[in-house]
C-alpha positions in Angstrom: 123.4 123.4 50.8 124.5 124.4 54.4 122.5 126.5 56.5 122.8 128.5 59.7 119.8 128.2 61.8 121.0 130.3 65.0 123.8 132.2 66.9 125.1 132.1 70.1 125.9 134.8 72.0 128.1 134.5 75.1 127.6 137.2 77.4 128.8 138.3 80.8 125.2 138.7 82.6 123.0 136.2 81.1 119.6 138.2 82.8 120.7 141.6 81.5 121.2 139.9 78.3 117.5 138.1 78.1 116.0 140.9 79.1 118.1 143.7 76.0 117.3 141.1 73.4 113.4 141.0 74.7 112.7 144.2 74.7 114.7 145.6 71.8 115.2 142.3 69.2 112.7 139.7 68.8 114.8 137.0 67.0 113.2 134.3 68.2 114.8 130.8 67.8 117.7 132.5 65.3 119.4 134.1 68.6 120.5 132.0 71.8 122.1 133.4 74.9 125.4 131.7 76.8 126.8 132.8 80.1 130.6 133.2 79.6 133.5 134.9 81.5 136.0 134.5 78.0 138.2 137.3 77.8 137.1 139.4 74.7 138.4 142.6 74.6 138.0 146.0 71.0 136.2 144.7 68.3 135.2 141.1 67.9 135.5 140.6 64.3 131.7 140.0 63.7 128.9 142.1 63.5 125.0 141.4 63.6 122.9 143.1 60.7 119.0 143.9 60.6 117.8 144.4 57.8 114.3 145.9 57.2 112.0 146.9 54.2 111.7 150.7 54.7 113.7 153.7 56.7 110.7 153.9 59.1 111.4 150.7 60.4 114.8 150.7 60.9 114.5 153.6 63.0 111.6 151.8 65.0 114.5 149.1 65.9 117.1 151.2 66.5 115.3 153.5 69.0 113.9 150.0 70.5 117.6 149.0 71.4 118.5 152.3 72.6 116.0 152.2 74.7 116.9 149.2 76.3 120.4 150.2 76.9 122.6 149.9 73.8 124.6 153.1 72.6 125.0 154.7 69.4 127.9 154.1 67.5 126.9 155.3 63.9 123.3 157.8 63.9 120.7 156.4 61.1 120.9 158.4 58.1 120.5 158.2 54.6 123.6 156.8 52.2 124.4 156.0 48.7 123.0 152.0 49.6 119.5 153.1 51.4 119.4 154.5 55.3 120.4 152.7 58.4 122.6 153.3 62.0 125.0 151.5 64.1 124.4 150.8 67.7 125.9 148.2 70.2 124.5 146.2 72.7 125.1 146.4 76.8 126.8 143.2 76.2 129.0 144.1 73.6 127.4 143.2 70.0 127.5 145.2 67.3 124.4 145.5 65.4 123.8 147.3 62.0 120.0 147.9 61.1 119.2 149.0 57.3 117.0 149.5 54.8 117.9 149.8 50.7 115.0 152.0 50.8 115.5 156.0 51.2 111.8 156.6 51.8 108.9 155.1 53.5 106.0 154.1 52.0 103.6 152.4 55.1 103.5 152.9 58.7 106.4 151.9 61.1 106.9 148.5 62.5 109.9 146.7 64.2 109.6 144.1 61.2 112.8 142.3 60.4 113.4 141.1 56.7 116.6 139.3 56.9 119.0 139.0 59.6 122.6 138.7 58.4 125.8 137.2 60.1 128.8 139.1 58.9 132.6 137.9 59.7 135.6 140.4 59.4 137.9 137.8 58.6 142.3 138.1 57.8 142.2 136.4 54.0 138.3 136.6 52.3 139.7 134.6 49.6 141.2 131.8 51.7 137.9 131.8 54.0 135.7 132.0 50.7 137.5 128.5 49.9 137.3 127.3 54.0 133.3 127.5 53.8 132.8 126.5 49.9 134.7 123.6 50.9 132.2 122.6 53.9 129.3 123.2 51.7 128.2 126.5 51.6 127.3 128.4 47.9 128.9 131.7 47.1 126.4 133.8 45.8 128.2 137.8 45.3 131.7 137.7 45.5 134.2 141.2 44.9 137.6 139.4 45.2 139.4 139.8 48.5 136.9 142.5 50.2 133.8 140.8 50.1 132.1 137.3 49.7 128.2 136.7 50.3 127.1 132.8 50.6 123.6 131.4 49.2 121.5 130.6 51.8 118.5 130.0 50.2 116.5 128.4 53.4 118.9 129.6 56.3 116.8 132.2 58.6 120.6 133.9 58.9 122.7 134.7 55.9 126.5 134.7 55.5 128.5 137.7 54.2 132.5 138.2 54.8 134.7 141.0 54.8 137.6 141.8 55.8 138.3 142.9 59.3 139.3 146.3 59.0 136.6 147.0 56.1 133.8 145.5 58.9 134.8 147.4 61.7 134.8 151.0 59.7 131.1 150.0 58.8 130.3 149.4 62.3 131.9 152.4 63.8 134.5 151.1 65.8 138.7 150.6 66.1 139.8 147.1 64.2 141.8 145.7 66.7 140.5 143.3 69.6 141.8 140.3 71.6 140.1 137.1 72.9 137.3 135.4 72.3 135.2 136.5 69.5 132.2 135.4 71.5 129.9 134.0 69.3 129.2 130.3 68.3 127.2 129.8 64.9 124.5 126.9 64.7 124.9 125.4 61.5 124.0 122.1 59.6 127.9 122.3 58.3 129.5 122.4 61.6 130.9 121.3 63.9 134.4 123.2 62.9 136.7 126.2 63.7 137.2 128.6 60.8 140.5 130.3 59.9 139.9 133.2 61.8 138.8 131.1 65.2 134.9 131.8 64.8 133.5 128.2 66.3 130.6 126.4 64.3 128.6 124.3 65.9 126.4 121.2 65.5 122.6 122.4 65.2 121.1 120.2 68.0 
């Protein structure tokens, strides 16, 4: 079953970038850095999600990132789903950070369950077929608005929805030009999906 091990991120000042994703994210080995001067401008059709065990925790990332620099585009608060915010990175990344829990039940920490890729894509039926057809296991699926892939042993799950849908959960305008800066690190790759996001070889 495919897997993806890391992301790429390709950003305009490679030290600013180090030093954001250092202070506010600890990702480790799942998240790698990648000068680039690619044209990328509105939303770029992907969005980073955090998700953590309890409210408390959530906000201890959140204020972690603002605090390095990023900016607010959604406050936490409490939902139907649980509680989490919205805020975006100096170099442009959207990241989502939430709990399905509405209460806290131990102390704060900046502990990170799962982190999940998530693609706003043109056709979530046609790119549900893409990626079952290169190996990767569908495990939710709600027609054409959403698809979530089985990734059993991948330290970075897969969902897709469609563009519009992901960019009013992250806050921001649907439309965007260029390069959707981001390259994902996969055992299924190397390949270019329907809606241009690039897979790569893990190496």
């Amino acid at each position: 079953m495919a897997s993806i091990e890391f992301v790429t991120l390709e950003v305009a000042d490679h030290m600013a970038a180090e030093r954001f994703y250092a202070t506010a994210f600890d990702l480790g080995a799942q998240l790698r850095l990648r000068a680039s001067e690619a044209p990328t401008t509105g939303f770029r059709g992907f969005t980073m999600s955090l998700i953590a065990s309890q409210p408390a925790n959530a906000n201890a990332l959140i204020d972690a990132a603002l605090d390095a620099g990023a900016t607010t585009l959604k406050p936490a608060k409490k939902s139907l789903w649980g509680y989490g915010g919205v805020v975006q990175a100096p170099d442009g990344t959207i990241w989502t950070v939430a709990s399905s829990k509405k209460k806290d039940t131990d102390p704060a920490t900046r502990e990170i369950d799962d982190i999940v890729l998530q693609l706003g894509v043109a056709d979530v039926a046609e790119s549900k077929r893409f990626y079952v057809d290169r190996g990767l296991a569908v495990t939710k699926s709600y027609g054409r608005k959403y698809v979530e892939f089985a990734t059993p042993s991948s330290p970075i799950k897969l969902s897709l929805y469609k563009r519009g849908a992901l960019a009013k959960v992250a806050g921001v305008a649907p439309g965007g030009t260029g390069s959707h800066r981001l390259v994902i690190g996969s055992d299924a790759g190397p390949f270019t999906d329907p809606d241009g996001f690039v897979w790569a070889a893990c190496t």
